[in-house]
N, C-alpha and C positions, 0 to 999 in steps of 0.2 A: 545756740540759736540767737540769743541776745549778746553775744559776746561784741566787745567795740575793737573797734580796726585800728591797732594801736599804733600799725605803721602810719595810715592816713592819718590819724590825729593827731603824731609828730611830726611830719613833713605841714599838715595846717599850720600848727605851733609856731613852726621856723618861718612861713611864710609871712603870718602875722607879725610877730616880734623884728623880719626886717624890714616890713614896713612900717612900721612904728621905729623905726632907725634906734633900737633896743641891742643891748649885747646879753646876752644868756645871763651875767653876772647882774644886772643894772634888772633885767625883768624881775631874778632871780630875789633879789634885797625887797623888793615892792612885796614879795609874796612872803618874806622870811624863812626862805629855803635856801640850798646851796647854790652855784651855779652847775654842779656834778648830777644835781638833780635835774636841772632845769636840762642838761645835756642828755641824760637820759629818756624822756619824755619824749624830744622830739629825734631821736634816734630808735623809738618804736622798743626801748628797753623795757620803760615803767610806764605807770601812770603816774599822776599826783592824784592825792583824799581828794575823796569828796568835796569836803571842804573848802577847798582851792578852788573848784570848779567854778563857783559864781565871780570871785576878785578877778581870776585869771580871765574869764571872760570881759569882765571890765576891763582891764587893766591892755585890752587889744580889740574892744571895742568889738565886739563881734556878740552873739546871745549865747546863754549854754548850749540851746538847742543846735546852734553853727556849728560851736566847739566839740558836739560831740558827734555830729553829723562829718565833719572834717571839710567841710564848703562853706561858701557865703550861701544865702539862701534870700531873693529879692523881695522885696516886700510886697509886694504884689501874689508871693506865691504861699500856699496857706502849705503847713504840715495835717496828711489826712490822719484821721485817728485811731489808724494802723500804727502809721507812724511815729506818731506821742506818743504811744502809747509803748513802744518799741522804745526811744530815747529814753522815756522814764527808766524802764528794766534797764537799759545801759548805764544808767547813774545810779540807781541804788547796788547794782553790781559791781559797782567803779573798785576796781581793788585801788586797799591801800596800803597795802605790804609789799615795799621794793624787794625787788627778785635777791638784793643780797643779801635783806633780812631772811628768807628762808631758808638760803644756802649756808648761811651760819646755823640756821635752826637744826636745819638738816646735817649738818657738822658735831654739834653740841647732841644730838638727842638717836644717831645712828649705833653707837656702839651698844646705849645702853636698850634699843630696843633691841638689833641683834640678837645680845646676850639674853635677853628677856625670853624670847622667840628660842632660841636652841635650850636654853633651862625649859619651860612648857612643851614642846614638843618631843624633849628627851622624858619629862617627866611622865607625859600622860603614855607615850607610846610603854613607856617601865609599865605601868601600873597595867596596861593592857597586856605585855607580855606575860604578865605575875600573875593574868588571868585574875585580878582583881575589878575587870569591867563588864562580865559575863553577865551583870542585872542592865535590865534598861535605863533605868533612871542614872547607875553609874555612865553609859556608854555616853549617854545621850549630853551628858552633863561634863563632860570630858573632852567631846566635838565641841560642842557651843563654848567653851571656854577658852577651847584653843583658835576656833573661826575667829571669836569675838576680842583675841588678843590679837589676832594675826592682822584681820584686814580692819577693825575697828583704832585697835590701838597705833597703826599707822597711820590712820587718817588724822587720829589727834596729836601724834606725833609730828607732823610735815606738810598737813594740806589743810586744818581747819583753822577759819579764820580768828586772827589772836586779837583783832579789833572789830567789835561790830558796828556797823551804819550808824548816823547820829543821830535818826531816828527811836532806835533802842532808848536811848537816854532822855528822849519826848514824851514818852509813849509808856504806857505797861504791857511788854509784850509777853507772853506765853509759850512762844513758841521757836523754834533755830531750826532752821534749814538749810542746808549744805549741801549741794550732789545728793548721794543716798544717806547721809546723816540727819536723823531728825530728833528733834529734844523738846517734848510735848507734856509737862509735867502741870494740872489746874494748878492754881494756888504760885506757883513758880516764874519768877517775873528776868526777864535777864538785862544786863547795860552795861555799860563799860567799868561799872563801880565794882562787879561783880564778876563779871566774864574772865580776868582773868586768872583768879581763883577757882574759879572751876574748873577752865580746863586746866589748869596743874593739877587740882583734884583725879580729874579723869583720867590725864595719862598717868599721873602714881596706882588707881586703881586696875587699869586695864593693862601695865606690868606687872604688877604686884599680886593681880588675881590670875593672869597667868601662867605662874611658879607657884604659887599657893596651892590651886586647886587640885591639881593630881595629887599631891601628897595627902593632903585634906580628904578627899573622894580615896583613896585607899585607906587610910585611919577609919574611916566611916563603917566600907565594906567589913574591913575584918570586926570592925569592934560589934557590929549587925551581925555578926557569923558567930560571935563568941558570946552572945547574951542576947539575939534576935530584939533587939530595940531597935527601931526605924531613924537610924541615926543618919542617913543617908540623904533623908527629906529637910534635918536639919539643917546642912548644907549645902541643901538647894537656896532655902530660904535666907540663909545668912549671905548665900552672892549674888542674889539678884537686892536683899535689903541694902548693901555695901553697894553697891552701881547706885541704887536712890540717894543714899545718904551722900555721894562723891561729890552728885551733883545738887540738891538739897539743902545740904548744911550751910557749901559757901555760897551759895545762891542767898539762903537767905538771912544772913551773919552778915555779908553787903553788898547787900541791897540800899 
């Protein structure tokens, strides 16, 4: 809904910069970025941070509000507060992770989910064949480990953002939202001193609990079958405490 027109914004770009008799290299050096960047922008590839957003409007004489609009807008004509209020959502959403940074992400971090994903879904589907998921608490704890490696541990693998808003780092915020990812912890502050620790935390946890749990969740049942201790609940408890602690520890170690 709020998404910005990344082709308009770099056909503006280019408009700008050859009116200002600018070459992609010379606007490029003003901003301290490459000129590969500054080509991609107005090729509707990337954006530029955040950050850039106010120079870059300087630096072509237009307002952020123009720049992210992708028009002049004459002074005479007001933005309604629909509209602000639409440009705002368009700048703090402003990605700033070039499409090659994720393509390597996505390079670097494909095999070992993969792997991840066929070890947990061969493990839990074993432990159900063994007839070792036959109680509720095993079944039910077997699906949610394997959903929550599958579509969770992908999202932090390839789509969650690896730098947050520079707002984070103003601010004490509590809270991350993403698409359907939400990370809502009182007491738990996040910024960029800290975000990136955690999400390594996260995806080591959400492979690693993965493969763990079917084996763990069958050691439980039988050791429950062989001396009826509710050992079963213990390992509820220790993988939802280990998902707090993932995110927790380095959260607040740096902070």
């Amino acid at each position: 809904m709020y998404e910005l027109d990344k082709a308009a914004f770099g056909r503006f770009l280019a408009q700008l910069r050859r009116e200002k008799g600018m070459t992609q290299k010379e606007l490029a050096a003003t901003l301290y970025v490459s000129d590969k960047a500054v080509s991609k922008w107005e090729r509707g590839l990337s954006v530029p941070d955040i950050s850039l957003l106010v120079p870059l409007a300087e630096q072509l004489n237009v307002t952020v509000a123009e720049l992210l609009q992708g028009r002049r807008v004459e002074e005479e004509q007001r933005f309604t507060r629909e509209e602000t209020e639409d440009l705002i959502r368009k700048a703090l959403t402003f990605s700033a992770e070039p499409p090659e940074r994720r393509q390597a992400r996505t390079r670097k971090y494909l095999p070992v989910y993969v792997i991840c994903c066929v070890l947990g879904l061969a493990g839990a589907l074993a432990v159900w064949a063994a007839g070792l998921a036959d109680t509720e608490g095993a079944l039910a704890l077997l699906i949610v480990d394997v959903v929550f490696g599958v579509v969770y541990g992908a999202y932090a693998m390839f789509w969650m953002a690896e730098t947050l808003p520079r707002y984070y780092d103003e601010n004490r915020i509590c809270n991350f939202a993403q698409g359907a990812f939400h990370i809502h912890i009182p007491g738990v502050y996040y910024n960029n001193r800290n975000w990136k620790h955690i999400l390594r935390a996260f995806r080591v946890w959400s492979m690693a609990s993965m493969v763990l749990v079917p084996p763990c969740t069958a050691g439980a049942v039988l050791l429950e079958r062989a001396t009826g201790w509710q050992v079963l609940g213990a390992v509820l408890v220790v993988y939802i405490a280990s998902l707090f602690g993932a995110i927790v520890i380095p959260a607040k170690r740096f902070e």
